[in-house]
Structures are given as C-alpha cells and as structure tokens.
C-alpha positions as CSV (number, residue, x, y, z in Angstrom):
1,X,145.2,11.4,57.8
2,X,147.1,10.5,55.3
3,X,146.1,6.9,53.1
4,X,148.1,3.7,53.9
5,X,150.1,1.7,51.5
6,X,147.8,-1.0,52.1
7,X,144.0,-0.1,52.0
8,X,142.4,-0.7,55.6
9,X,139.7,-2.7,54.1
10,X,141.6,-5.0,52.4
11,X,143.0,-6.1,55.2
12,X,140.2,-5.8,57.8
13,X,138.6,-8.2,55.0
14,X,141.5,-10.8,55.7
15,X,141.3,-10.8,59.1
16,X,137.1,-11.1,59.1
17,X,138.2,-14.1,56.5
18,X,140.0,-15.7,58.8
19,X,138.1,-16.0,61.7
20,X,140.5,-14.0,63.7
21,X,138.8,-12.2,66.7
22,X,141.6,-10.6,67.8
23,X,144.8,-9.8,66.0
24,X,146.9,-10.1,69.2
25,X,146.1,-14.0,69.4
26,X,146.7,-14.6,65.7
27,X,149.5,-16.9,65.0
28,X,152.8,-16.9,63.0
29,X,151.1,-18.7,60.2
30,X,148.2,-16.7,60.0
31,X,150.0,-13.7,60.0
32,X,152.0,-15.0,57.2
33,X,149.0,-15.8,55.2
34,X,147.4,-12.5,56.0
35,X,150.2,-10.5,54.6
36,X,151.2,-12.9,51.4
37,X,147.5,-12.4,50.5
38,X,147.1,-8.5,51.1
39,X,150.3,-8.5,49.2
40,X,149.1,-10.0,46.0
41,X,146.0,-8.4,45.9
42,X,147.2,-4.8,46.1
43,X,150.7,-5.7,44.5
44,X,152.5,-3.5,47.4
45,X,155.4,-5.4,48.8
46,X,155.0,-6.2,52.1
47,X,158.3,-6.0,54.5
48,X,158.2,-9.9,56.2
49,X,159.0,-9.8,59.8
50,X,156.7,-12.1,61.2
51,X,158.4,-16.0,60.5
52,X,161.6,-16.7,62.1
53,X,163.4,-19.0,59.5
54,X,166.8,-18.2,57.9
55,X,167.1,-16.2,55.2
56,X,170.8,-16.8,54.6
57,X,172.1,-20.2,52.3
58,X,173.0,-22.9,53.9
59,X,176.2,-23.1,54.8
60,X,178.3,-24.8,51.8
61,X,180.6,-27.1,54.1
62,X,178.0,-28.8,55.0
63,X,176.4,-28.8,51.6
64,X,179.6,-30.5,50.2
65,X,179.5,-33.1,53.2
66,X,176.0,-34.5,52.8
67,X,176.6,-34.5,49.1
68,X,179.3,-36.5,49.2
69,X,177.6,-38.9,51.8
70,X,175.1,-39.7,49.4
71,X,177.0,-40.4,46.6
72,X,178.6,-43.4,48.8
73,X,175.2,-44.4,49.3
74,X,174.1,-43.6,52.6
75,X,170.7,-43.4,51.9
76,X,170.2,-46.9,51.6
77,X,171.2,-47.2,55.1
78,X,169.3,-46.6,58.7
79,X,171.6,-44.6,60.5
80,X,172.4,-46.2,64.0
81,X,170.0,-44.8,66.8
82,X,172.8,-43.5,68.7
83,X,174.1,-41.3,66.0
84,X,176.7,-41.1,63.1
85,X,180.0,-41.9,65.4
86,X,181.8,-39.0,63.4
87,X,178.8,-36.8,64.8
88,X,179.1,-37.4,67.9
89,X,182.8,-37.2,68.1
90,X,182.4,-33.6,66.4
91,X,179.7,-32.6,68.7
92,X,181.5,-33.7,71.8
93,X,184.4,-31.2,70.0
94,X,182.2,-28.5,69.9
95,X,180.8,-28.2,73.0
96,X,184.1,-28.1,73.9
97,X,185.3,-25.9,71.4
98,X,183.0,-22.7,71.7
99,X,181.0,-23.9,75.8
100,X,184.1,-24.5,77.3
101,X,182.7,-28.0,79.0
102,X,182.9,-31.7,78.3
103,X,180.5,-33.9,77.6
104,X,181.1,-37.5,76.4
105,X,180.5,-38.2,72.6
106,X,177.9,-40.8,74.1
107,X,175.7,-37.6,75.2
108,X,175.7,-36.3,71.8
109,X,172.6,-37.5,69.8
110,X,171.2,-36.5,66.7
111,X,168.0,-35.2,66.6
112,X,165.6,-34.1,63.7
113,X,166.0,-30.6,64.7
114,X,166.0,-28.8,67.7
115,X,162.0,-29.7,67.8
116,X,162.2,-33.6,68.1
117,X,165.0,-32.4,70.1
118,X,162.4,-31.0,72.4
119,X,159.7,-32.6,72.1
120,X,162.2,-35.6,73.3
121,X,163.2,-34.1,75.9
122,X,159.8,-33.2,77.6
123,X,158.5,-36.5,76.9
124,X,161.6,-37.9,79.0
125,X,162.0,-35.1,81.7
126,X,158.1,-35.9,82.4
127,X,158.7,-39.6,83.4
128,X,161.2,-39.1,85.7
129,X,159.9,-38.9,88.7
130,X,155.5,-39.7,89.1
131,X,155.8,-36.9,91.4
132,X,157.2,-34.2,89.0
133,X,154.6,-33.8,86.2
134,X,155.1,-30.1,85.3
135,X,157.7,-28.1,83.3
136,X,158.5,-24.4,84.1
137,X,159.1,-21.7,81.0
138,X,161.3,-18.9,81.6
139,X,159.9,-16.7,79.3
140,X,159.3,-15.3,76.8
141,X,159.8,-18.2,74.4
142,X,159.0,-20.7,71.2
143,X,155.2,-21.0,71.5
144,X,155.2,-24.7,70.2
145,X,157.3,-26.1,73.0
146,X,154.0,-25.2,74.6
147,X,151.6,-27.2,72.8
148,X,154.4,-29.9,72.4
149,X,153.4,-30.3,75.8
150,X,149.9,-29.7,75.1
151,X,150.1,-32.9,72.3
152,X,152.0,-35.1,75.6
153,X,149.2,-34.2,78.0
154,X,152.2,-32.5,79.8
155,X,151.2,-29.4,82.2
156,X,153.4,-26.5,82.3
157,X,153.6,-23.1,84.2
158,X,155.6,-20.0,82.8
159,X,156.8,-16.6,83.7
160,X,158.0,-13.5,81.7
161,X,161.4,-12.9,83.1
162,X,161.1,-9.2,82.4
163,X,161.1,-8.0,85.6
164,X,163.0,-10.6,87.6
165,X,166.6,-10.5,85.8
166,X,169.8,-10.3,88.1
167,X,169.1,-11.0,91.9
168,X,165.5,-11.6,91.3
169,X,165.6,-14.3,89.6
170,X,166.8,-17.0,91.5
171,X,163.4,-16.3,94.4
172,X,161.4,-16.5,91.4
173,X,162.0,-19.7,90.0
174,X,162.9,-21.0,93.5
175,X,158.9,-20.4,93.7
176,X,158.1,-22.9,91.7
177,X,160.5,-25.5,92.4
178,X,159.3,-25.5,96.3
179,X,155.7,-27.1,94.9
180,X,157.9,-30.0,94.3
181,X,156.0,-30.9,90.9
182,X,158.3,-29.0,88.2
183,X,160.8,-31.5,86.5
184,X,162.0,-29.6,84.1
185,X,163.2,-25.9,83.2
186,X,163.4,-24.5,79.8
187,X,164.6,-21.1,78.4
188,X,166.2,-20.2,75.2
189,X,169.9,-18.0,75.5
190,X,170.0,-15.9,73.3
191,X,166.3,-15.7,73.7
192,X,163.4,-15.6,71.1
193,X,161.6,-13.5,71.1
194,X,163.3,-10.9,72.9
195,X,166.9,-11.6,72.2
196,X,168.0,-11.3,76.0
197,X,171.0,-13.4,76.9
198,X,171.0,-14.7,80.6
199,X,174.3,-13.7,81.9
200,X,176.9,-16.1,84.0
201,X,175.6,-15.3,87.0
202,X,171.3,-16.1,86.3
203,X,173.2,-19.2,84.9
204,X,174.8,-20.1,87.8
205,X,171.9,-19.4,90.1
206,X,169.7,-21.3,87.9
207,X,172.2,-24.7,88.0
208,X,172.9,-24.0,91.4
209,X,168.5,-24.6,92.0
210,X,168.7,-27.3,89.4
211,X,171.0,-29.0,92.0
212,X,169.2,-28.2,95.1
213,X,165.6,-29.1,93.5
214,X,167.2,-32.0,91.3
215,X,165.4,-30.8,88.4
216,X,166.7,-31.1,84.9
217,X,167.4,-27.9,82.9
218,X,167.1,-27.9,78.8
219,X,168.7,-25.4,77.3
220,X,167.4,-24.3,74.0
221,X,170.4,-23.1,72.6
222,X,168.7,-22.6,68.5
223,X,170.5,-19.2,68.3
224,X,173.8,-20.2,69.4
225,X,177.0,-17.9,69.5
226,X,174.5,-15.4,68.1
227,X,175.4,-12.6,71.3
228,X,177.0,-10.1,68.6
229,X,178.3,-7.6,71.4
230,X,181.2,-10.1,71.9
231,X,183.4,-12.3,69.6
232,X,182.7,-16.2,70.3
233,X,183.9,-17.0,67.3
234,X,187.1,-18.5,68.4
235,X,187.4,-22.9,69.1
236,X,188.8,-23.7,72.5
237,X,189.3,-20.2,73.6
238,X,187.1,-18.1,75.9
239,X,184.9,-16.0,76.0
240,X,182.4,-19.2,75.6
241,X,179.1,-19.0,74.9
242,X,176.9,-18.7,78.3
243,X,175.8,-22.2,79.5
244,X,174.1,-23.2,83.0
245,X,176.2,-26.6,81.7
246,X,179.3,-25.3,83.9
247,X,177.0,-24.8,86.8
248,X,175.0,-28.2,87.2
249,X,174.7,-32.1,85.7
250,X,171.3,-32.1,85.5
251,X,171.3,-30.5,82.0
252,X,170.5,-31.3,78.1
253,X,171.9,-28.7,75.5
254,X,169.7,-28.3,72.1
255,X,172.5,-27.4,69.7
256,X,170.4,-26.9,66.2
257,X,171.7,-26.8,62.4
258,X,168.8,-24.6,61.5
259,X,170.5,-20.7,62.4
260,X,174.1,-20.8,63.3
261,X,174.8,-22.9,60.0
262,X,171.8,-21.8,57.8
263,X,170.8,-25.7,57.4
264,X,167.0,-25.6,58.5
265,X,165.8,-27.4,55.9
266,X,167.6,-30.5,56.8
267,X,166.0,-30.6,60.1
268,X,169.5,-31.5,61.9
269,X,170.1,-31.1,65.5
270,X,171.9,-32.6,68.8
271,X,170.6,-32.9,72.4
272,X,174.0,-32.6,74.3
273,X,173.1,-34.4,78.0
274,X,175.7,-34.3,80.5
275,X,177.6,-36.9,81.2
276,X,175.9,-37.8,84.7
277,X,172.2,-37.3,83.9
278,X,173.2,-39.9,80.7
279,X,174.1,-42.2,82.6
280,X,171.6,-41.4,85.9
281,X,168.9,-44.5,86.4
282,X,166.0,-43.2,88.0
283,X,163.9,-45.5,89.5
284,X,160.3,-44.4,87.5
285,X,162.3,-44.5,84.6
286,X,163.8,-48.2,85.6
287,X,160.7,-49.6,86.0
288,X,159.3,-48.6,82.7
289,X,162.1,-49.1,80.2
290,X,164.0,-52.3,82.2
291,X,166.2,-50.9,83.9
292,X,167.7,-48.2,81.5
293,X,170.0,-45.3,81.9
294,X,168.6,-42.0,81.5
295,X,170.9,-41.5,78.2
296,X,169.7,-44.3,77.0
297,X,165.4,-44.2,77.4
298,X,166.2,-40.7,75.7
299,X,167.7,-42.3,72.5
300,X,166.1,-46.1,72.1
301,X,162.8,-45.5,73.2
302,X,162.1,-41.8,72.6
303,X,163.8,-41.3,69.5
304,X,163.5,-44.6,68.0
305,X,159.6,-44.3,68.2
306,X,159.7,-40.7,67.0
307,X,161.6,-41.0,64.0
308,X,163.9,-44.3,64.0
309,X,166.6,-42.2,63.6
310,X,168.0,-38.9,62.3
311,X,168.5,-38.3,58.2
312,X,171.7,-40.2,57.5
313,X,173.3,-37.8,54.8
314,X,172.2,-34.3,57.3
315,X,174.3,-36.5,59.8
316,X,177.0,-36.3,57.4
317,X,176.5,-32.8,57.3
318,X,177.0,-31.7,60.5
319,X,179.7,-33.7,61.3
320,X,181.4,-32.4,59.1
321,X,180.4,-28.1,60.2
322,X,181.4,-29.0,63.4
323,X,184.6,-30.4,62.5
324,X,185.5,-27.6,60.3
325,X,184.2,-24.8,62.9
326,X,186.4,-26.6,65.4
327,X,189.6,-26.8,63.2
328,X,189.5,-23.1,62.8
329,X,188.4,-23.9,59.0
330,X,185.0,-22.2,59.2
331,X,183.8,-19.3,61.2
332,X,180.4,-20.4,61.2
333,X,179.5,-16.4,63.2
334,X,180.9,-14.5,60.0
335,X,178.0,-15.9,57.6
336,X,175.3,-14.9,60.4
337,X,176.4,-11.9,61.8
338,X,174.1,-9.9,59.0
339,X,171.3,-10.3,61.3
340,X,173.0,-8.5,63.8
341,X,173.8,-5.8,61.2
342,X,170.4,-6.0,60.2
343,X,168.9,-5.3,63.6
344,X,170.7,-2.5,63.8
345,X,169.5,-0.8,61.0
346,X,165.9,-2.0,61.6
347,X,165.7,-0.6,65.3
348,X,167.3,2.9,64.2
349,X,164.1,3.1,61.5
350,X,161.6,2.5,64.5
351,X,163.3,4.4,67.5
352,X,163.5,7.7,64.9
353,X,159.4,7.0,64.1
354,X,158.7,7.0,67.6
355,X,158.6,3.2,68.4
356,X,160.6,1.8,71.5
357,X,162.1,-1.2,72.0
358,X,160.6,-3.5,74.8
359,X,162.9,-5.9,75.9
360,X,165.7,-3.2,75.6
361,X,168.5,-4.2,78.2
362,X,170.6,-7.2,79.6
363,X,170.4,-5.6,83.2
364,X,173.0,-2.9,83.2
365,X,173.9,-3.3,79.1
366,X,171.5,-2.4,76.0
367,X,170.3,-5.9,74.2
368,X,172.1,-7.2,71.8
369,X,171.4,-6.7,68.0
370,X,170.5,-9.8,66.6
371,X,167.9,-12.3,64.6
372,X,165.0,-11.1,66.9
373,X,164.3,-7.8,68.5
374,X,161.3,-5.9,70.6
375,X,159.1,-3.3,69.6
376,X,156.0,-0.9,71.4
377,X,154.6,2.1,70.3
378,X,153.4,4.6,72.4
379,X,150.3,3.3,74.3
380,X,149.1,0.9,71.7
381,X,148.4,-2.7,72.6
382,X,150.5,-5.8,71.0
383,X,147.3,-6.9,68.9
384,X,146.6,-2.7,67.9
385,X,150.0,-2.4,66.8
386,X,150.3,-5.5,64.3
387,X,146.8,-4.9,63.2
388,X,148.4,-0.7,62.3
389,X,151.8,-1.8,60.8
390,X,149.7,-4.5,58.5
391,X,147.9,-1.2,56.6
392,X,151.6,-0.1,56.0
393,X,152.9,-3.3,54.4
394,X,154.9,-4.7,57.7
395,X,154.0,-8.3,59.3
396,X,155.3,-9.2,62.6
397,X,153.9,-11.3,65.5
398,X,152.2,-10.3,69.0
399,X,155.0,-10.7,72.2
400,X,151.5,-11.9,74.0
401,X,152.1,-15.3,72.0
402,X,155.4,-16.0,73.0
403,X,154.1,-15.9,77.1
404,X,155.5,-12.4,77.6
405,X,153.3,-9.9,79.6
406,X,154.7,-6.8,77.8
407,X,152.5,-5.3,74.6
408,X,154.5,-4.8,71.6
409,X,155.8,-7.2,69.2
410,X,158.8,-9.8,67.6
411,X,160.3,-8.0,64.8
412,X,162.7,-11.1,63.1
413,X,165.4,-9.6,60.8
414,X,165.8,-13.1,58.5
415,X,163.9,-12.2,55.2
416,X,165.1,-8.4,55.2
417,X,166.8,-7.0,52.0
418,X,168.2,-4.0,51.3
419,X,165.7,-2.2,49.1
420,X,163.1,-2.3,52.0
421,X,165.3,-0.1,54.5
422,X,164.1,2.7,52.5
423,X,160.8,1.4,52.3
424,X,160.2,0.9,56.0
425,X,161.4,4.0,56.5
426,X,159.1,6.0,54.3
427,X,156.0,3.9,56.0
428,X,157.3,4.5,59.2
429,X,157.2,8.3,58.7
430,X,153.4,8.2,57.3
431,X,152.7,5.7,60.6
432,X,154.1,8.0,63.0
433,X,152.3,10.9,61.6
434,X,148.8,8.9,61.5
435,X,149.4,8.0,65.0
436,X,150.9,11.6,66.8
C-alpha cells in the first residue's frame, strides 16, 4: 500500500480528540476543524470541500450601494420592520423578473439571511392551525433547518426523495399530508446537498397538494438561478427559474444574498409570501396576535422579536443588486457560474478514480454541475469514505447528515483553486490504488 499524504495516525488522533465515535455523524464544523488542524500539523494542504460558503467576492454593485448608504448615515437609523421601501419594490421586480410571478412589494420582507428567514418561517407555519404541529422535509437538505425546529420545540418528519422523483412523488408526500398534522413543506431547488432541481411538473404536483391539504410550502431558494444546463440569466424573459409559486398561494420564497450575489457576510435575505397567504387571517393566528393578517404576525411579531429589523445599509445593498440585475445592468449568473465550471472538473477527477456520483440524474437528464455535487465509492460507507479521503488531504461532509439514505458524501466546489485540480488528482490516483 502505498503511504498517504496525510499520516493515518495523525488523523485517527483528531478524531479520538474529538470525541467523534463515528465519522459519518461528525458535523460540518467538526470536519472543518479536523482538517485545518491535520493541515498545520503535517503542513500538506488540504483540498476544502466540506463548508458550503462562497468563495467568490461579493458582488461590487452591492458593495458600492451599502457604501454609499452609510455615508448618508443610515446607520444611525432602525430600519422600518417592514423593509427598506426601495427593497421591496426591487424584490417585488425580481421575482418577476427571473420567477415569472407577482407578488406584491408588501410580501417582500427583509430578513437577516435566508436562516432568520427560516427560522421565521417555521415559527409562523407552526401556529397556524393547533391542529398542524409538524413540518415535512423533502430531502436531502440544510441540516439546521432541522434543529431550528429542534430550538422551537417544532416536530418534523423527512424523506430522501431519491427514489420518489417524477410520478412518485406526489403519493409520497400525499402520505403525509393525510395524517392531517403537517403544516408546512420545505425543500431547497436547486437542492443542497445533492444539487437536484425539481422540475415543473414535481412543482406543480406539489402546489396542486399544497392546495388540496392547505398546507404552506417554503421554498428555500439559497442557490437561486444556479441550474447551469440552461440560461436564466435573462429579466422578464423565460425560461424562469422553477417555482411551486405558479402552482399554489400558499407559498413563501427564501431569496438569499449569500450565493447568487456572493454577499454572505452581510447576512441579507427576503421571504417572498404570496400575495393571498399575506394577507390570509387564520383564526389560531387571530386569536394570538389580535386579529392579524398572516403577512403581518410574520413581520411585527416574528421578526421584530428576532432581530428588530434587518441591517439598514445590507438593505441598501440589495436593493440596489436587484435593481441592477433587473435593468439588464448586472448578470448576477456570470460571476457564479465558476462553480458550475468547477464541478465539472471536480466530478471528471473522481469518476476517472473510480468514484460515482450518487445523486446523478434529474429523472431522464444527468444533474446539473453546480456549487454541490454527490459522491460514493465502491462499497464504502458515507462515514468510511470521509474518514479515507481525510488521510489524502480532502474534507467533505457525510450525505447521512443532510437526511439522505444514500452512503456517499457532499463534495462543495466554493473554496477550490486551481493549483489543487492537479493535486486531487494525484491523491485520487494513490486512493484508488489503496482501495482496488
């Protein structure tokens, strides 16, 4: 056998360190620490594929914006509870622009990233109805939506919709939604981990249960335009970015600053709600907050005891992306689409080394390239496989921690650069020939 970049024991010492039983379970963060440590102490550069934050600057339109806002002082000011009013405007604009739908620039309210956005949202969806105390995950998916609900006291039930795409997967959630307790659905599109994009059609069967169940659907939309395989790039022209919104009311859109525009560390989002649910006055929901709209529980209750408010200046910020990606000004998809270049490099290194990709089709069409993909190998486990790649300098996350029921692993294409192509490629070869 030949010896690994990274010396077994060094890194079985790590893991003993930190308490980890078994590598499957460990978390994003461990991981992380795991590899930054192993990579100091043997001074081998590990290849970082285990955190899914941008690795591309933020995106300078906005950068100029929330400059300027501060210089006229905005930071003196609470921002108003509803939102910036250019904000909203803008993100009324965009939905139209690039989803093809309308939703009121009432519905549009800031959020401190798609998170609170979340969070928000559970928190609401949960108090709708006494009756309805349970949200459904289509997974696989963002593990902390789970323990947001966790932290809320919330229940939830979840299924990997790897084997119930296309026609199957209308009976399966339909399963759930008969119990008569699940008051909320929630799915990412494109999806992380396994960047698999539910088409019109699962969209459209999914609004059409929404309707029949009255159940609200949030759609996590954090990676949004990010389907490389076709150009959704142009404002106010199809082809639009896939949305259950054109199929049901009962929906709320997480739009987030953090990918498509590169502005994470801002923590800047918008919950998009549809025009009806906003304005929708449920009777649990009347009793508790005097008589309030849906919209507006969402925004001066919720919101206002998370946070008071969104940062004033990010507000500024993306007002102004939004404007300038719906003016034609900025192609916001021409500063990410590296990750889908990326990808594509990344998955031809592991298919020639033997690995294969899990989550490797959209029904009849291969998976996009994009900031997440899928890997197995052979008959390895999820937890045996990170445990291996750590010994050859590559960190990446269990799929067993997102919900999915598949072994293998999230491989996220944000922190690579060019050198480590060749790198990854000469560990790859010494992996595949330790483990014929």
């Amino acid at each position: 056998m030949k010896p690994t970049p990274i010396k077994r024991e060094l890194v079985d010492s790590l893991i003993a360190k930190f308490g980890i039983q078994d590598f499957a379970t460990a978390t994003i963060r461990e991981v992380k620490q795991i590899a930054a440590t192993a990579e100091k102490e043997s001074g081998v550069e590990f290849i970082k594929m285990e955190m899914g934050i941008p690795g591309l600057p933020a995106a300078q339109v906005g950068v100029e914006a929330q400059i300027k806002a501060l210089r006229n002082g905005v930071a003196s000011m609470y921002p108003d509870i509803q939102g910036y009013p250019e904000l909203k405007r803008q993100a009324s604009r965009f939905v139209k622009a690039f989803i093809g739908v309308d939703i009121a620039a009432e519905g549009c309210v800031p959020v401190v990233g798609s998170m609170q956005g979340a969070f928000a949202s559970f928190l609401i969806c949960s108090q709708i109805d006494k009756r309805k105390d349970t949200v459904l995950f289509i997974d696989p998916g963002f593990p902390v939506q789970k323990m947001q609900l966790q932290i809320q006291g919330v229940g939830y039930e979840t299924f990997d919709v790897y084997d119930y795409r296309g026609d199957k997967l209308g009976p399966k959630v339909e399963s759930y939604l008969q119990k008569g307790n699940i008051c909320a659905i929630i799915y990412s599109n494109p999806n992380n981990p396994s960047w698999v994009c539910l088409t019109e059609d699962e969209l459209h069967t999914i609004g059409e249960l929404a309707n029949r169940y009255d159940t609200v659907i949030i759609e996590d939309l954090a990676y949004f335009a990010m389907d490389f395989r076709q150009d959704l790039s142009v404002p106010f022209q199809p082809p639009y970015q896939p949305s259950v919104a054109r199929y049901t009311d009962n929906y709320m859109l997480l739009i987030s600053g953090s990918k498509a525009f590169s502005y994470a560390g801002e923590r800047i989002g918008v919950v998009c709600i549809s025009n009806k649910l906003f304005h929708r006055h449920y009777p649990d929901l009347a009793a508790r907050y005097e008589g309030l709209p849906f919209g507006l529980v969402f925004s001066t209750r919720m919101l206002y005891s998370l946070s008071s408010g969104t940062s004033h200046s990010a507000q500024h910020a993306m007002a102004e992306l939004f404007r300038a990606a719906c003016d034609g000004e900025y192609n916001f998809r021409d500063d990410i689409k590296v990750y889908g270049e990326r990808a594509h490099k990344l998955k031809e290194i592991f298919l020639r080394h033997g690995f294969h990709i899990v989550y490797d089709r959209d029904q009849d069409r291969p998976v996009a390239d994009g900031f997440y993909f899928t890997i197995g190998y052979k008959r390895m486990t999820g937890g045996q496989l990170a445990k291996e790649l750590m010994y050859y300098g590559v960190s990446a996350i269990c799929l067993i921690t997102t919900g999915s029921h598949q072994e293998g692993l999230r491989v996220c294409t944000s922190f690579i650069e060019d050198h480590q192509y060749a790198q990854l490629d000469e560990r790859m070869a010494i992996f595949a020939e330790n483990n014929q």
